[in-house]
N, C-alpha and C positions, 0 to 999 in steps of 0.2 A: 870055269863057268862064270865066274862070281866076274873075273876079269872083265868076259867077253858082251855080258853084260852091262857093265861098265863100259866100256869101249861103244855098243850101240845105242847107251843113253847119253853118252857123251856125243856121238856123230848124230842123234835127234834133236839135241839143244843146238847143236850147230849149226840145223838144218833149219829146226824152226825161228833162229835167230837171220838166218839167210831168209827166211820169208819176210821177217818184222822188219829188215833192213829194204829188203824191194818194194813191199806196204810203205816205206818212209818216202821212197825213193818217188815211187809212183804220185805221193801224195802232195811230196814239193816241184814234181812237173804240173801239177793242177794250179798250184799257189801261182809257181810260174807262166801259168798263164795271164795272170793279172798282173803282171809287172810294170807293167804300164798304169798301175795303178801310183805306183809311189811317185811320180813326178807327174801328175794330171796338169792338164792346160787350166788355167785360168777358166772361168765358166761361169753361167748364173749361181745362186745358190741354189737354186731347185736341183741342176743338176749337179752339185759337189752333196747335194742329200741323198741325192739317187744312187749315186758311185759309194758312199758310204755305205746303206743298205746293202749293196752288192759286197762287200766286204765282211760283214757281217753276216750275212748269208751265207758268205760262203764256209765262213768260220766256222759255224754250226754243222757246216755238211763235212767237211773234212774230218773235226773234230767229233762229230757222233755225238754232237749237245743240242739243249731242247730250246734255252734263250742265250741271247747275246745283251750287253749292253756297253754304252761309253760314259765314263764318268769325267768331266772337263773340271781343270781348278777353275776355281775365283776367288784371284788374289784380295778382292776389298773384304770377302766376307770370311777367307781361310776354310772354304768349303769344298768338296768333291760336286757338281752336282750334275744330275742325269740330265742327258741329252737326246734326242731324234738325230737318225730313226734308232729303234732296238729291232730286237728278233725276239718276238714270245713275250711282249712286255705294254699295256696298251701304252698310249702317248700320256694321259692323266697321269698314273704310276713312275713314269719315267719323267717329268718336268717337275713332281713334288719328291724326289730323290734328292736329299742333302745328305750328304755325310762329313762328319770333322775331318780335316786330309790329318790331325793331331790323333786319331781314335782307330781302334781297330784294325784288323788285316788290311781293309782297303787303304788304310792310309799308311799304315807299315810300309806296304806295297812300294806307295807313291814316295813316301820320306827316302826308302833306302833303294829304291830305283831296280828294284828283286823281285822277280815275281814268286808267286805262291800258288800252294793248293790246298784248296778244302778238301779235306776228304768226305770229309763226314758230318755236316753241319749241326746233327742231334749230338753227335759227341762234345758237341763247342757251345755250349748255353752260350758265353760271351760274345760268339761269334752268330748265333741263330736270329740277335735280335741285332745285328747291322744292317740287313736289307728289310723291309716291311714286310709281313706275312703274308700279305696278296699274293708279293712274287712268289712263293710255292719252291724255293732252291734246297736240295738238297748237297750237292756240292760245288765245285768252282775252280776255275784256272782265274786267275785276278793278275793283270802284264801291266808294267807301266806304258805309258805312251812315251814316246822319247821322242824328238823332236832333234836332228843333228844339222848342226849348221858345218858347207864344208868350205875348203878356199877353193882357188884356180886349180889347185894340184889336188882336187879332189880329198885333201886329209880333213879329216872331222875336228874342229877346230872348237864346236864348242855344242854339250849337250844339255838340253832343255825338258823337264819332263812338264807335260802338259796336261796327264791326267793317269787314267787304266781305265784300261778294258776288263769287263769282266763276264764270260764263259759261263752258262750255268747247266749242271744236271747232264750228268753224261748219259747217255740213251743206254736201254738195256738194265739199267742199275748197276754200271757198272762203274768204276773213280776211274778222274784221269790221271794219264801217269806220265811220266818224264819226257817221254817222245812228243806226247801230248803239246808239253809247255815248250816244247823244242817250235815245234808247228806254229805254236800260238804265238811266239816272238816276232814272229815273220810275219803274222798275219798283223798284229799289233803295230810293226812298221809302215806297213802300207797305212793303216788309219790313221797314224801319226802323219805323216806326210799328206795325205787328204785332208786329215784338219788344220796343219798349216798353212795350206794352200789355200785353205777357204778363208783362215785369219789375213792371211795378206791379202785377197782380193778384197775381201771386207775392207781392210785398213785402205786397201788404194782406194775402193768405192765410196768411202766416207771419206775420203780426203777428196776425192774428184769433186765430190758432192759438197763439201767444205768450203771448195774453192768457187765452186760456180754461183753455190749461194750466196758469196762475199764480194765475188765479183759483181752479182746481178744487186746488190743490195746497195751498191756504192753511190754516191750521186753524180759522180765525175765519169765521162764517159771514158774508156777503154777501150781503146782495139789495136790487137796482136798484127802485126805485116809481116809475113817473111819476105826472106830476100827477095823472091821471085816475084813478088808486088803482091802474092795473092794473103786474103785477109782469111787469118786463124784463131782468131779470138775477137769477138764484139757483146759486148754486154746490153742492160737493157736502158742505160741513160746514152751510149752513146747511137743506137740505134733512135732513139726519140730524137736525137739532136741531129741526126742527115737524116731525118723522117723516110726513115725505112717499116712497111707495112709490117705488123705481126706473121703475116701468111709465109714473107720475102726471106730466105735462109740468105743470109752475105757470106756465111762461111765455105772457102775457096775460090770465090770470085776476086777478081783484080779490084784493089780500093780506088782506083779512078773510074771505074763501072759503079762502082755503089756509092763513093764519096762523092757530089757533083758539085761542091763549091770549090772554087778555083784557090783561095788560101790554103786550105785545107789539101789540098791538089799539090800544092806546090812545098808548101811545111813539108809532107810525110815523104814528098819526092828526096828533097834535100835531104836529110835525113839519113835515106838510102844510100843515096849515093855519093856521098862525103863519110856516112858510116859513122857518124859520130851524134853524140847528146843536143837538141836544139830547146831552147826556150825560144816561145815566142806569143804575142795575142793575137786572136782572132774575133772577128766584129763577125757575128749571124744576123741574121733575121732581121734584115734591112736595118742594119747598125742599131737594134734595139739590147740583142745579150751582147755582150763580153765574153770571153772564155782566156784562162790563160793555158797555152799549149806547149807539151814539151814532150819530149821523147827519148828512149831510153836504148840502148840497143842491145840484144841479146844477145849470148853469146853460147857457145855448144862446144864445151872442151875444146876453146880458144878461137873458136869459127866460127865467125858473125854469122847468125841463122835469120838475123829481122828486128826489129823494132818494134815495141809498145809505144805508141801514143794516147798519153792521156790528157782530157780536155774537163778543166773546171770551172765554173761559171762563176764570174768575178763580177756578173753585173751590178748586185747587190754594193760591193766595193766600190765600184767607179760608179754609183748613185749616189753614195754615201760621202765622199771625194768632192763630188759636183756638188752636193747640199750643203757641205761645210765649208768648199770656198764661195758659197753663194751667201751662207751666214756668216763670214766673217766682214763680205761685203755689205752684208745688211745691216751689220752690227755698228762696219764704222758710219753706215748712214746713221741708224738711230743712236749712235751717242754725237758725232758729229754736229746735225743737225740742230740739236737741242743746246749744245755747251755753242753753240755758235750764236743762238738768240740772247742765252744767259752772258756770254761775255760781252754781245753786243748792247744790249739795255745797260748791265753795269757801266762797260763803257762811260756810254752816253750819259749816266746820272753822272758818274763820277767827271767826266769833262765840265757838268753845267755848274761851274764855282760861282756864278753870275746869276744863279735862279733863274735861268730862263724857264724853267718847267713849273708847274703850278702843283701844290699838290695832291690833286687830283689825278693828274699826269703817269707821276712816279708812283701813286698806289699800285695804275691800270699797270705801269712797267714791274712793277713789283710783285706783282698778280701773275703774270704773266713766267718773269723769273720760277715763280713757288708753280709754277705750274708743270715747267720743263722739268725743274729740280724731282718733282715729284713721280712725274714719268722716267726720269731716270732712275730713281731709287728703284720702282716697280721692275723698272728691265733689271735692274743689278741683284736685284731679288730674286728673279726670274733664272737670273744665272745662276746664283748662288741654291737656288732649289734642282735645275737640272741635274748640276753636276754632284750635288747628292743623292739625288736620286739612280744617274748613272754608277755611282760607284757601290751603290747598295748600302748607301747610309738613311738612316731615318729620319724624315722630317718630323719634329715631336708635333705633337696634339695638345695643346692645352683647353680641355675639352669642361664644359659651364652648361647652362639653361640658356637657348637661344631663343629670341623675339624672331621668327622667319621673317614676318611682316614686317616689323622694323625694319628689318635689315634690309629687303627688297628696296624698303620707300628710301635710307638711307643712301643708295649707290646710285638709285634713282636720281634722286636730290644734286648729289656729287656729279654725275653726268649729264645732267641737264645742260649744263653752264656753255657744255660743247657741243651741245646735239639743237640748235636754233630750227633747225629745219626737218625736225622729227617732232611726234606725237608719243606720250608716254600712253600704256593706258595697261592700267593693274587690274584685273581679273583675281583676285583673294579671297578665298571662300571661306565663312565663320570658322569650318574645323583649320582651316590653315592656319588662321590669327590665332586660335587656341590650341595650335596641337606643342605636345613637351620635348619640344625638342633638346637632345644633348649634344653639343659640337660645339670646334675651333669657330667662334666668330672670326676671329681674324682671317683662317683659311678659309671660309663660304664667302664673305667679304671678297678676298680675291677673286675667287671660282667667278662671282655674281659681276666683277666690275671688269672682270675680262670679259667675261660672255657680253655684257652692255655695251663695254665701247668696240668690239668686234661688231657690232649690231650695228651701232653709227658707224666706222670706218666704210662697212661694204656695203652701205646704203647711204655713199653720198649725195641722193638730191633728196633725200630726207624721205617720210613715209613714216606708216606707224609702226613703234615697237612696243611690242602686247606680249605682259610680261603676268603670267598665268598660276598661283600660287591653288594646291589643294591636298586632300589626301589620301594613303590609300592601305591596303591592309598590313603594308609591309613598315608604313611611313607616311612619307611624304613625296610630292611631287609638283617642282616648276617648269615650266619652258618658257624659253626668251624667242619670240619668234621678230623677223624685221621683214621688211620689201626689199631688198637690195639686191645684190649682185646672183646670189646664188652660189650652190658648186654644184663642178661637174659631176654625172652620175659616177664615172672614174676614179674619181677623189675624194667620194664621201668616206671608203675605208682608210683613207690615208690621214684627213685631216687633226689626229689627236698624234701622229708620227711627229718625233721632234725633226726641227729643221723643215721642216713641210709649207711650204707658202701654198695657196690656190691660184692654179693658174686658169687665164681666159677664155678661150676659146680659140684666140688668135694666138695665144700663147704668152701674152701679159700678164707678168706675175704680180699680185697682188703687196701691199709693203707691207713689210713686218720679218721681224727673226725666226718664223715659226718654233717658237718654244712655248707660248701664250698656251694653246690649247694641249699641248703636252703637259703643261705643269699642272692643267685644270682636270684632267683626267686623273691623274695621282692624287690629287687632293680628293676628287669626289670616291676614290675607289680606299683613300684613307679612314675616309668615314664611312667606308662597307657599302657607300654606294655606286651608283653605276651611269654612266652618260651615253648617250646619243643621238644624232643626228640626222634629219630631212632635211630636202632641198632639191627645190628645182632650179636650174640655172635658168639664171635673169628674171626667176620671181622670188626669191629671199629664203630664208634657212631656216628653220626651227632645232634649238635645242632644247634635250631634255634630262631633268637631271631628276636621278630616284636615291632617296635617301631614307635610312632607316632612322626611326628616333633616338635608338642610341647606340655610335659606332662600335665595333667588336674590338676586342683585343688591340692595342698595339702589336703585337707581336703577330696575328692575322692580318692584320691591314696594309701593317708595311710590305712594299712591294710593290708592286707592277710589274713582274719579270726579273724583282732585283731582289736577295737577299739579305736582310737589314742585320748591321752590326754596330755595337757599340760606338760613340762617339770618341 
């Protein structure tokens, strides 16, 4: 009896084990219905949130559990931490979920790539205070996430764990059990696969995003040609430079439809159909830019797919080109010029062994000589200031109590001698002749005897120069105003630019090296002040200079764009 017994408790376990097997069996055709989960298309994130959800959900219904969660690494911080969406968990709760991946079951979990079960979370003090007490867990199925990378032959080449999932409170009150964590491995892979399907879209969408912003940020214009001629890439400088509308997409239209200048037409032709690298320049906008042009050709696992052409605007350079061979010509005029009177009066004294000249004569030629001589040292000063300033050296300061008003009448005085056919007339108010001023006499001196004889230079039939001294709360304040030539309204930002002459109307350029008011601007922004200029062409210029009473630092002063360094 005892046998027989046995025998029908042994064919009940058999049977009820044949049930737990077709409950599995049933349970992994439901899983298999989401198969299509583990290798999802590419997608927004909203929807790679939604297919997650559905994953979790479903986990919960299989598994006969009350929440779901996903716990993601971060590698900078060595963290576990919660992620959207959960099941049974609000979103608050789940975004301030950190746990050490170093600490606890959950990160056991993660370290040794094994999943686990809680049974009984009141049994585990240790274990009771890893999730926050809000969540309300009683037990847990805790899977790592695995992440497998495979080759062409499908072998798993390489495994990555990305975080765990974690199962909470089995329904009923009752633990889950081995079958349980069989189920939940499965389910565990599909969200592994979901979440790296959403890191790579991510990684491509920030890369795409990367590139467009770098693209469009660039100042050189870009654009992609395939072979077929039609245009696959245009950024936003080179769309400004073929004055293409904001509204107008060029992307897949032919670049002889959207390109309409004929160089340009014919550059990117070539290009094509030679299939090889071109340099070359291009003159726009009625030969006012420059751009230098070259092209690159692409290539697509070994087959020419098209060509980048990129276009950089060089005008700046061939301005700069055109100004320095126009000062080197200016240059040999005003040294030429001058060592041409000095050799010639020497000369002629030194020829006259017979006194013909009286000495009255040779003072005037002697006068004359100290005159050029003197303008020359100025211009050799002039150079000798630029090119430190260009290299971001310092001009020193040797900075005193300046007499303003003196110093006005002084350069006054010194200019006279050349200005016959001009009117001085000094406007000096009490607080100017008494204010305390600290500064480089020698550097205002200059500042003051450029601005005057630019004054006589570009008003040569004379007229008055009304040279205006007063104060103000910051300092002090002159202008040197004249009747002369004028500048254009064009050229009013350019004239403190080195190399810059002013040109006419007709397009007569004025003489001089343009470095004069270059050099005058560094010195007045040395003493912490600041310059500039009105004018109307062909009724005369007013400059104006503001200076503080006593200039700042060396070490703030120096500069104009250039960083000062030791001599």
């Amino acid at each position: 009896m005892s046998e027989q017994n046995a025998g029908n408790g042994r064919d009940e376990l058999l049977s009820q084990l044949e049930d737990a097997r077709r409950k599995v069996r049933d349970l992994e055709r439901q899983i298999a219905e989401y198969a299509d989960l583990e290798a999802p298309a590419l997608t927004p994130a909203a929807a790679l949130h939604k297919t997650l959800a559905r994953v979790l959900k479903k986990a919960c219904m299989i598994l006969q559990a009350e929440k779901a969660l996903l716990l993601i690494y971060q590698r900078e911080t060595g963290e576990l931490v919660g992620q959207s969406p959960a099941v049974g968990i609000p979103d608050d709760q789940v975004h301030g979920l950190r746990l050490r991946a170093t600490e606890g079951v959950t990160g056991k979990v993660f370290r040794n790539n094994e999943a686990a079960i809680v049974a009984d979370v009141g049994e585990d003090p240790a274990g009771a205070a890893e999730f926050p007490q809000p969540i309300g867990w009683r037990n847990a199925l805790i899977i790592p996430l695995i992440v497998e990378t495979k080759d062409n032959d499908q072998v798993v080449v390489d495994r990555t764990t990305i975080g765990v999932m974690v199962v909470f409170n089995k329904r009923r009150g009752k633990e889950f059990s081995n079958e349980d964590l069989r189920l939940s491995r499965v389910l565990a892979r599909n969200a592994s696969a979901i979440i790296a399907e959403a890191r790579l879209f991510s990684d491509v969408l920030e890369r795409k995003t990367l590139l467009e912003t770098s693209l469009e940020s660039v100042h050189s214009g870009i654009v992609m040609v395939s072979s077929d001629g039609a245009i696959r890439l245009m950024n936003k400088a080179a769309r400004a430079l073929f004055d293409i509308p904001p509204t107008v997409d060029p992307i897949g239209k032919s670049y002889v439809e959207v390109v309409t200048h004929p160089d340009v037409i014919d550059f990117v032709s070539r290009s094509l159909s030679e299939q090889r690298d071109i340099d070359s320049e291009v003159t726009m906008e009625d030969a006012s830019r420059f751009y230098h042009s070259q092209t690159a050709v692409v290539r697509d696992s070994g087959t020419i797919s098209g060509i980048v052409a990129i276009f950089t605007d060089i005008t700046e350079i061939r301005n700069l080109e055109r100004l320095k061979a126009t000062f080197v010509t200016t240059i040999s005029h005003e040294l030429g010029t001058p060592l041409s009177s000095i050799l010639g009066f020497t000369r002629t004294m030194l020829e006259d062994t017979e006194g013909f000249f009286t000495p009255e004569v040779r003072n005037e030629f002697l006068q004359i000589i100290e005159k050029e001589c003197r303008g020359l040292n100025r211009l050799v000063w002039d150079l000798r200031n630029m090119a430190r300033i260009d290299e971001g050296r310092a001009i020193e300061l040797h900075t005193a109590p300046v007499n303003l008003a003196e110093l006005v009448r002084r350069v006054v005085a010194a200019q006279q001698p050349y200005a016959p056919h001009h009117e001085f007339v000094l406007e000096l108010t009490d607080e100017f002749e008494r204010a305390p001023v600290i500064a480089d006499e020698d550097k205002l001196d200059q500042v003051l005897a450029n601005l005057v004889s630019n004054a006589i230079k570009y008003a040569p039939s004379g007229g008055e120069i009304r040279i205006t001294g007063d104060t103000t709360d910051r300092g002090v304040r002159m202008s040197i105003a004249d009747q002369g030539l004028g500048i254009p309204k064009d050229q009013l930002d350019k004239v403190f630019d080195r190399f810059h002459t002013v040109q006419g109307r007709e397009g007569a350029t004025m003489e001089g090296p343009g470095i004069g008011l270059y050099i005058v601007r560094h010195l007045v922004v040395l003493h912490g002040g600041s310059i500039s200029v009105e004018s109307e062409f062909g009724e005369g210029s007013t400059f104006t200079i503001d200076l503080p009473l006593v200039p700042p630092s060396r070490e703030a002063a120096v500069g104009v764009g250039a960083k000062a360094r030791p001599e």
